[in-house]
N, CA, C and O atoms as a GROMACS GRO file, in nm:
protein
  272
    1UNK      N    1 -18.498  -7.685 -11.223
    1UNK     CA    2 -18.534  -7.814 -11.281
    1UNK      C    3 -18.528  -7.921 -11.172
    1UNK      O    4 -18.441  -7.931 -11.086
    2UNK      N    5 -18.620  -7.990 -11.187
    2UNK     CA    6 -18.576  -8.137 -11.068
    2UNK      C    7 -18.516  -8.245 -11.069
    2UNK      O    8 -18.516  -8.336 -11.153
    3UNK      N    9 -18.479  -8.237 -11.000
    3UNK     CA   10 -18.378  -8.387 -11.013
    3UNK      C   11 -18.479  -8.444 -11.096
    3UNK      O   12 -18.586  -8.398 -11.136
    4UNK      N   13 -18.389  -8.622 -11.125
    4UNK     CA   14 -18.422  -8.702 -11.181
    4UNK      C   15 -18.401  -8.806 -11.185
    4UNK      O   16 -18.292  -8.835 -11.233
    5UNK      N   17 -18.469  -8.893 -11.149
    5UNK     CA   18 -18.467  -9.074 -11.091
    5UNK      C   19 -18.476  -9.145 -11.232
    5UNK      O   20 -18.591  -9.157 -11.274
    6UNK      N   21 -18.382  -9.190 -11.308
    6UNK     CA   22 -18.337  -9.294 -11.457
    6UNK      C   23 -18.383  -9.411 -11.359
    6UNK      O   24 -18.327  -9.429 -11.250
    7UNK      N   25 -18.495  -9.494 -11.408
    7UNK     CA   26 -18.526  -9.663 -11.376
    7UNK      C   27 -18.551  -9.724 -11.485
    7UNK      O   28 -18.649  -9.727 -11.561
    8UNK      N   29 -18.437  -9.779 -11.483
    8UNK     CA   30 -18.454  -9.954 -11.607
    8UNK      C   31 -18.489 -10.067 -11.511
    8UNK      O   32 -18.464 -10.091 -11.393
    9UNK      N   33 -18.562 -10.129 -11.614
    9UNK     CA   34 -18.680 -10.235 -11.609
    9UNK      C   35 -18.672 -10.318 -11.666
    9UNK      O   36 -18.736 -10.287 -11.765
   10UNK      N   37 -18.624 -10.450 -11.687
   10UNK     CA   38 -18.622 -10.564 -11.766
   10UNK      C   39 -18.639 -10.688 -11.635
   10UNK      O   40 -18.614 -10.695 -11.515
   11UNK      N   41 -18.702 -10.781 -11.750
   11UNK     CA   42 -18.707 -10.898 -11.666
   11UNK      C   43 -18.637 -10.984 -11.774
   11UNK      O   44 -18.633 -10.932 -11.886
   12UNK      N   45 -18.569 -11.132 -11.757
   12UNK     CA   46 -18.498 -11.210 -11.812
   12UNK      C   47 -18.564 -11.303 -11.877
   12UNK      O   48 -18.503 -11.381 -11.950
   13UNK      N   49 -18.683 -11.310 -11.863
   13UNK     CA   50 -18.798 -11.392 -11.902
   13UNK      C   51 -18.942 -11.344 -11.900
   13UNK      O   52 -18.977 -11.267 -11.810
   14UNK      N   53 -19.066 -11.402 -12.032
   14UNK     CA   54 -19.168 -11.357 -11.997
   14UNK      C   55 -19.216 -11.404 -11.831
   14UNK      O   56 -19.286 -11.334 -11.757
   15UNK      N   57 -19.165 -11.525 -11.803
   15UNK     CA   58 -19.245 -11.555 -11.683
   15UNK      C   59 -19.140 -11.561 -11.567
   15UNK      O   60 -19.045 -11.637 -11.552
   16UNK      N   61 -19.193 -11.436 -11.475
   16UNK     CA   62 -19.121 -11.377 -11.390
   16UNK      C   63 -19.197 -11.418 -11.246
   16UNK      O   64 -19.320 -11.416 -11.240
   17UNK      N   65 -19.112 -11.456 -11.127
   17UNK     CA   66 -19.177 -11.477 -10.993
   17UNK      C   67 -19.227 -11.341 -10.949
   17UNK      O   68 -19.185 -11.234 -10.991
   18UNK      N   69 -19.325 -11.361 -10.856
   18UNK     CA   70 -19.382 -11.263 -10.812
   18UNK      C   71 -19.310 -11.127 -10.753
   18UNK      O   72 -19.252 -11.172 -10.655
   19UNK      N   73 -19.288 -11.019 -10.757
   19UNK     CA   74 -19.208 -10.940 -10.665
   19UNK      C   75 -19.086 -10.896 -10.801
   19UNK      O   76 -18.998 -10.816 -10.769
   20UNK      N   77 -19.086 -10.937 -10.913
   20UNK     CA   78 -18.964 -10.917 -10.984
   20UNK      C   79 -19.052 -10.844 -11.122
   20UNK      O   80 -18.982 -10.805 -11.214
   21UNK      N   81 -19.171 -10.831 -11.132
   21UNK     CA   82 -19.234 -10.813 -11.272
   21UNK      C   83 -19.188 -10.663 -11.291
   21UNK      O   84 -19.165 -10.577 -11.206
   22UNK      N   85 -19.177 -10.657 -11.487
   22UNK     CA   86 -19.180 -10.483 -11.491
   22UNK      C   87 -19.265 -10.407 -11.428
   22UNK      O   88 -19.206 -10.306 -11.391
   23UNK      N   89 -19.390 -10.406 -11.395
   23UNK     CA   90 -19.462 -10.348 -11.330
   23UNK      C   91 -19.411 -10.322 -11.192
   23UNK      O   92 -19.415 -10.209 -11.142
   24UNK      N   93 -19.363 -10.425 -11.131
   24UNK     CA   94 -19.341 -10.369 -10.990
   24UNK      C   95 -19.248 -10.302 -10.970
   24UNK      O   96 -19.258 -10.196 -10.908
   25UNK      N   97 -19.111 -10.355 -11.028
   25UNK     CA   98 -19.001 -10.218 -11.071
   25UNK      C   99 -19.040 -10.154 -11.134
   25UNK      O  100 -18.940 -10.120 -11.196
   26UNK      N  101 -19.116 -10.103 -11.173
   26UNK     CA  102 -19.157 -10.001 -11.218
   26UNK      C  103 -19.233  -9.871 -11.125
   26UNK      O  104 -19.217  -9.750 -11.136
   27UNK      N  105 -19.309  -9.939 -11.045
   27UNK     CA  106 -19.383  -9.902 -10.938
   27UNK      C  107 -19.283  -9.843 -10.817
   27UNK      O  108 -19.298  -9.733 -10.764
   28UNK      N  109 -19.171  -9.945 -10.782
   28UNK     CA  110 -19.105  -9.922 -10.693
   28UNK      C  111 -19.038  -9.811 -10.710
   28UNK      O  112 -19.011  -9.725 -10.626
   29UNK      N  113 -19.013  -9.814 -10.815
   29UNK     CA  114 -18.864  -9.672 -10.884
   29UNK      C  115 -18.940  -9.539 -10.878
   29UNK      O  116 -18.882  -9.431 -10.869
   30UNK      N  117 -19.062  -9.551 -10.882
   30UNK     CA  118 -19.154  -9.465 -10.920
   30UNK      C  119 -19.189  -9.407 -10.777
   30UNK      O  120 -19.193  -9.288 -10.746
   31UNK      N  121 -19.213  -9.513 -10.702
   31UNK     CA  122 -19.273  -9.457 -10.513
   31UNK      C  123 -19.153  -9.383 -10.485
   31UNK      O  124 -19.167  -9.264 -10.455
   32UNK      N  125 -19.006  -9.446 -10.491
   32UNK     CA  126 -18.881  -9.368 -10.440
   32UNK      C  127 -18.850  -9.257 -10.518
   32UNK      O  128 -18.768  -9.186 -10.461
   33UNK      N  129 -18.892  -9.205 -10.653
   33UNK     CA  130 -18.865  -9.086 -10.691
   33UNK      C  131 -19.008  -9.014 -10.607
   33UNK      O  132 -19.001  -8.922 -10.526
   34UNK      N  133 -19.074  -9.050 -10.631
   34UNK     CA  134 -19.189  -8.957 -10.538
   34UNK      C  135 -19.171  -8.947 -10.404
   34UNK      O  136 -19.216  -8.845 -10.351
   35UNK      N  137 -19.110  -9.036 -10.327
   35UNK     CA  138 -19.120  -8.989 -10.157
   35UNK      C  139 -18.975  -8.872 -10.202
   35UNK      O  140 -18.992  -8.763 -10.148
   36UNK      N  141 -18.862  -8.878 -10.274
   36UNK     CA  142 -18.790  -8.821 -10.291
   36UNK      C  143 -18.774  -8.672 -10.353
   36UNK      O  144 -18.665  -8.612 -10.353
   37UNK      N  145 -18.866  -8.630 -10.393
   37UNK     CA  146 -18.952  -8.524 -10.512
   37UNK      C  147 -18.851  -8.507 -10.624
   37UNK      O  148 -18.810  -8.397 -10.661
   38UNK      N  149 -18.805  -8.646 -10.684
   38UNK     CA  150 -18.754  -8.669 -10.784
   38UNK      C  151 -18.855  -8.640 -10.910
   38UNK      O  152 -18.970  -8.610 -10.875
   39UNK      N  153 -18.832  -8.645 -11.029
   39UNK     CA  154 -18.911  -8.665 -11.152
   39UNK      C  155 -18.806  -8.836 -11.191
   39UNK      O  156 -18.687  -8.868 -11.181
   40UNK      N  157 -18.928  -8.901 -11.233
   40UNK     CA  158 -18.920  -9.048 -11.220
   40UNK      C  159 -18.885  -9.069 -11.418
   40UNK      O  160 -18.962  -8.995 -11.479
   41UNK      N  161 -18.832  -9.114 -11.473
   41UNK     CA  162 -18.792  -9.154 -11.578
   41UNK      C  163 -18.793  -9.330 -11.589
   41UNK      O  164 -18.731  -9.420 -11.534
   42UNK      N  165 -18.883  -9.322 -11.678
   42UNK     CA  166 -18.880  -9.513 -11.680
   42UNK      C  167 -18.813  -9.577 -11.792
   42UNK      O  168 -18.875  -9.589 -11.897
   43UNK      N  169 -18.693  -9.620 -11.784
   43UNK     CA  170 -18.641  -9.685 -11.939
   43UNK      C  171 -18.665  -9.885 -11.928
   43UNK      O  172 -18.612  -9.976 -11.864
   44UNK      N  173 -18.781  -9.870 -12.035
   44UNK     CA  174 -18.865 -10.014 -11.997
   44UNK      C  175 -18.789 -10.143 -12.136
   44UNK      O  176 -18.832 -10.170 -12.248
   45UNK      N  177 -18.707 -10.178 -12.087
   45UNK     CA  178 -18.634 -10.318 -12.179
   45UNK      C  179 -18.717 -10.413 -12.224
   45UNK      O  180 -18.703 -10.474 -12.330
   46UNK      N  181 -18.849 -10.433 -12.105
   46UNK     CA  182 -18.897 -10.565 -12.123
   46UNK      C  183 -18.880 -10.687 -12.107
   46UNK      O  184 -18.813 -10.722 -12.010
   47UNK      N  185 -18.923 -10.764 -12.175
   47UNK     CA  186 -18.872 -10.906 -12.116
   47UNK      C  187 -18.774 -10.974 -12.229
   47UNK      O  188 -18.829 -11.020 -12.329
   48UNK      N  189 -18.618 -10.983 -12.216
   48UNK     CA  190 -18.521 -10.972 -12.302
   48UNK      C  191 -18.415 -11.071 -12.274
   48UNK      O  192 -18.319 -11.028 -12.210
   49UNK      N  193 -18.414 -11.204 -12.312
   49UNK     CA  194 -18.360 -11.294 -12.297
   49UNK      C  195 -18.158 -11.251 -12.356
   49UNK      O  196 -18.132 -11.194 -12.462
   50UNK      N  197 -18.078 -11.284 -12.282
   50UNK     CA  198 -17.959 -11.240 -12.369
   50UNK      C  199 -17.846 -11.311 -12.309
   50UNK      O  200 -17.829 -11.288 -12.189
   51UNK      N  201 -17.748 -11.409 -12.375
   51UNK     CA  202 -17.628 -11.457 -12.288
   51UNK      C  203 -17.557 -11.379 -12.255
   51UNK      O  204 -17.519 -11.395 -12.139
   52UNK      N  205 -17.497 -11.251 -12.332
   52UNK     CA  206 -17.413 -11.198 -12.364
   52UNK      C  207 -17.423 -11.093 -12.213
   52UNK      O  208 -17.521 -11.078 -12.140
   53UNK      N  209 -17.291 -11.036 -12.201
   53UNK     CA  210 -17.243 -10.949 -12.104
   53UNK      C  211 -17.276 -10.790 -12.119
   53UNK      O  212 -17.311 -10.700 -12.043
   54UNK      N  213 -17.242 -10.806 -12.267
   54UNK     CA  214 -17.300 -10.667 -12.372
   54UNK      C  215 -17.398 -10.576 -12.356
   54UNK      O  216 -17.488 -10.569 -12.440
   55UNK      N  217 -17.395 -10.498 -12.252
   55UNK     CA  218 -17.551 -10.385 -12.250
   55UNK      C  219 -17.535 -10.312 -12.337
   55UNK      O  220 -17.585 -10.201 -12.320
   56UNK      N  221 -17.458 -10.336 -12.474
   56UNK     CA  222 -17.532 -10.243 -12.585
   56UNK      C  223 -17.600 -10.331 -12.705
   56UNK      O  224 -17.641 -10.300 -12.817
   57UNK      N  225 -17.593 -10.481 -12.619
   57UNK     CA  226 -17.698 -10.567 -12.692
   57UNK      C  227 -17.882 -10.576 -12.644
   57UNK      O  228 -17.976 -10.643 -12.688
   58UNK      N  229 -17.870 -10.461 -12.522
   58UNK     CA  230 -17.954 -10.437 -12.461
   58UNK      C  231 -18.013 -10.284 -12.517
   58UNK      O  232 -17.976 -10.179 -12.465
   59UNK      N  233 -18.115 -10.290 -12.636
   59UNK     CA  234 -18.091 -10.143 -12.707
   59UNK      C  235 -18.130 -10.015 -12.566
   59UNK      O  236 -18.051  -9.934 -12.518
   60UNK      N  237 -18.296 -10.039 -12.524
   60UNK     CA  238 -18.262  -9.937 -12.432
   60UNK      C  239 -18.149  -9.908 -12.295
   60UNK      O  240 -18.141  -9.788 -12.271
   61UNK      N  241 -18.077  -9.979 -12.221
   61UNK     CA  242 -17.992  -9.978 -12.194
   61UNK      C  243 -17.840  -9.950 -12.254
   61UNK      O  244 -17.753  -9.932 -12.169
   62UNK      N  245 -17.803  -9.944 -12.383
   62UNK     CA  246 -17.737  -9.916 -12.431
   62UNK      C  247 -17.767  -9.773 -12.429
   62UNK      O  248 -17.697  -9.708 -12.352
   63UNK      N  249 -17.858  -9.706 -12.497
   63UNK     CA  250 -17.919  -9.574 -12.500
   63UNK      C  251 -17.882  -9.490 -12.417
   63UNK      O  252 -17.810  -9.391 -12.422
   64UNK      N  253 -17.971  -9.567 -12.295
   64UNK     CA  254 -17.950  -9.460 -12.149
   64UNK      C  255 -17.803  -9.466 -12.114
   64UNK      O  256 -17.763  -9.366 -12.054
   65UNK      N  257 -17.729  -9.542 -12.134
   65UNK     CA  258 -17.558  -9.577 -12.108
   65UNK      C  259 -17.477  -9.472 -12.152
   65UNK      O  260 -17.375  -9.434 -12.094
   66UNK      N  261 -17.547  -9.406 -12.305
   66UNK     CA  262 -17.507  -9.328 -12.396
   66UNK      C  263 -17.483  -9.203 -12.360
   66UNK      O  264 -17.387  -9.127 -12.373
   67UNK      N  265 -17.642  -9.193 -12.285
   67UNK     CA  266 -17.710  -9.089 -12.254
   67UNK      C  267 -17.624  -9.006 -12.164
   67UNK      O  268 -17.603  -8.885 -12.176
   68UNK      N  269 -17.562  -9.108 -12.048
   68UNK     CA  270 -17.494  -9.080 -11.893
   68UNK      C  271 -17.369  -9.003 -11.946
   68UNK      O  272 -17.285  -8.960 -11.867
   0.00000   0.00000   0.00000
């Protein structure tokens, strides 16, 4: 079986500066499991505003937390 590269993805806001969008973490996590011959896993939060400290107020992050 192959390894496996877990990448979470959230941004803190819909409107994100350049270089920080889900897409590009997404992209990035994705090039380093491939130069790596990882299998790439994307856990995508979205754009998820939250005060709280709580990553199990963060559902997919809570999940994958679970998961570990």
């Amino acid at each position: 079986m192959k390894e496996q590269l877990h990448i979470y993805i959230r941004v803190s806001s819909a409107i994100q500066e350049d270089g920080t969008s889900l897409e590009k973490q997404k992209q990035d996590g994705i090039d380093l499991a491939e130069r790596n011959g990882w299998q790439p896993i994307v856990h995508d939060e979205g754009s998820h505003t939250s005060k709280s400290e709580d990553p199990f107020e963060r559902p997919v992050l809570g999940r994958l937390l679970l998961d570990m």
